[in-house]
C-alpha positions as CSV (number, residue, x, y, z in Angstrom):
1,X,-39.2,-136.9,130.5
2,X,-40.9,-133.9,129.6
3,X,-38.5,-131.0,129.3
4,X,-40.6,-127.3,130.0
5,X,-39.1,-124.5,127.7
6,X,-37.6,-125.9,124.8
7,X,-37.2,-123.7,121.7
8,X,-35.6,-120.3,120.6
9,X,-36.3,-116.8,120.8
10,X,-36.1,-114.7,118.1
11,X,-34.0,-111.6,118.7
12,X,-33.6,-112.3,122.3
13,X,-32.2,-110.0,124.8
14,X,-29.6,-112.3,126.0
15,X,-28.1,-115.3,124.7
16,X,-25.7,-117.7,126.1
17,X,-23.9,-120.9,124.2
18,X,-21.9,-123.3,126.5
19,X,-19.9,-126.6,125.4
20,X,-18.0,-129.5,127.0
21,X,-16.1,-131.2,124.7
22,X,-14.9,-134.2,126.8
23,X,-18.9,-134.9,126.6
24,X,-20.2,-133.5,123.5
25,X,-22.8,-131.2,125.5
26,X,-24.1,-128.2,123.9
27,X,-26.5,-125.9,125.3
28,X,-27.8,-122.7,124.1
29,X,-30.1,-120.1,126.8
30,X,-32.3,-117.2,125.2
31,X,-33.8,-115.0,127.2
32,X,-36.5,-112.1,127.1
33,X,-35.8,-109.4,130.0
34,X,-38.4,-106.7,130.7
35,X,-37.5,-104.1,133.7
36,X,-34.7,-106.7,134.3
37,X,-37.0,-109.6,135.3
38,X,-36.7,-112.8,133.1
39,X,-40.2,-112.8,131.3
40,X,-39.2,-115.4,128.7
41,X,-36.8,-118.3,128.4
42,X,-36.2,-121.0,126.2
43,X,-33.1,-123.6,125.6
44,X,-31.6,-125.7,122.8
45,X,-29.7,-128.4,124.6
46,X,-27.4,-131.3,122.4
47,X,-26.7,-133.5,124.7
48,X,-27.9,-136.7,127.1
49,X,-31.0,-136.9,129.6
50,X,-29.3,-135.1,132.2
51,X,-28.4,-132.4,129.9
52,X,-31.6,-131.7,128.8
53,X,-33.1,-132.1,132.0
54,X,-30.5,-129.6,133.8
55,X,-31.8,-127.3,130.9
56,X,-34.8,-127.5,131.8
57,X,-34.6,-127.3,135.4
58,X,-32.1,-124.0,134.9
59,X,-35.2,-122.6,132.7
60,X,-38.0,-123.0,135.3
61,X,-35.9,-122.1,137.9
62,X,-35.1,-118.3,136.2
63,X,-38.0,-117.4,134.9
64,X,-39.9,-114.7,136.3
65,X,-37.0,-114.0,138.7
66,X,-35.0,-110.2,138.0
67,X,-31.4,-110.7,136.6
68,X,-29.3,-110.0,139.6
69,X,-31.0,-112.9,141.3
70,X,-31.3,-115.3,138.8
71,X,-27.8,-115.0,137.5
72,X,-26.8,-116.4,141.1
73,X,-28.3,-119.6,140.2
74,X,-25.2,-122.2,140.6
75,X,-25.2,-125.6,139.2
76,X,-26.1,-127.0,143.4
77,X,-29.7,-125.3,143.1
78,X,-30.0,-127.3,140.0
79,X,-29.1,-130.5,141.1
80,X,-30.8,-129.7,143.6
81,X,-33.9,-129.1,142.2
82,X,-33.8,-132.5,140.5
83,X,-33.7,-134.3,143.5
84,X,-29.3,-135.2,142.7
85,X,-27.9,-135.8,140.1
86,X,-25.0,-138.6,139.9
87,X,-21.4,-137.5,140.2
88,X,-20.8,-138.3,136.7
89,X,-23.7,-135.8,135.5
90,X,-22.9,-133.4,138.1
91,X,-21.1,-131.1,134.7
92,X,-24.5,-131.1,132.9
93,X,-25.9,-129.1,135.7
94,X,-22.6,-126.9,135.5
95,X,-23.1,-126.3,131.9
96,X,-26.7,-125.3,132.2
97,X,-25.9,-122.5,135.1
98,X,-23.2,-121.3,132.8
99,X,-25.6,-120.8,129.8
100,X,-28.0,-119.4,132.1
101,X,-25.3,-116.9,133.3
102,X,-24.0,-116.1,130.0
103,X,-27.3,-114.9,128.6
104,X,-27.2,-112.8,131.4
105,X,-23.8,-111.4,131.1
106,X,-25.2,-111.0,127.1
107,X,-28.1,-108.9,128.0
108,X,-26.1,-106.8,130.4
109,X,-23.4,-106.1,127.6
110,X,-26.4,-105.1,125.4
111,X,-28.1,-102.8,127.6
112,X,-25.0,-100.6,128.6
């Protein structure tokens, strides 16, 4: 009902964009990484409640944790988190770990 870290960051460090197209789902993950801990991160999510909320969730769950760890975040923890999700929302929380996980793989790329 009341999503925590919705927005974009300009020039971020990393960014991910994930899709389903069965669903329509769209989420975008920016990130802001200082000494490779997660100080900033903010998502732009097109899709249902779940979506959003698995956005969210992905969000709090990341921030203030160091890459290496956060990128280990799998779509479980975030269900999870959200006390279940049901089976037919069970992809929104596999979307959200993959943005996650993409603006991580973004900001490694960048930094090498």
């Amino acid at each position: 009902m009341n999503p925590k870290n919705v927005g974009v960051i300009e020039n971020p460090d990393g960014y991910g964009k994930v899709g389903n197209p069965v669903c329509g789902d769209l989420m975008e993950i920016y990130i802001k990484v200082k000494d490779d801990i997660i100080t900033d991160i903010k998502f732009k999510t097109f899709g249902c409640g779940s979506a959003i909320a698995t956005s969210s969730m992905v969000t709090e769950l990341a921030k203030g944790q160091h890459v290496d760890d956060a990128i280990k975040i799998t779509r479980n923890d975030v269900a999870d988190e959200l006390d279940g999700l049901p089976p037919q929302k069970m992809h929104c929380s596999n979307l959200a770990a993959d943005a996650l996980h993409e603006a991580i793989k973004d900001y490694k790329k960048k930094k090498k």
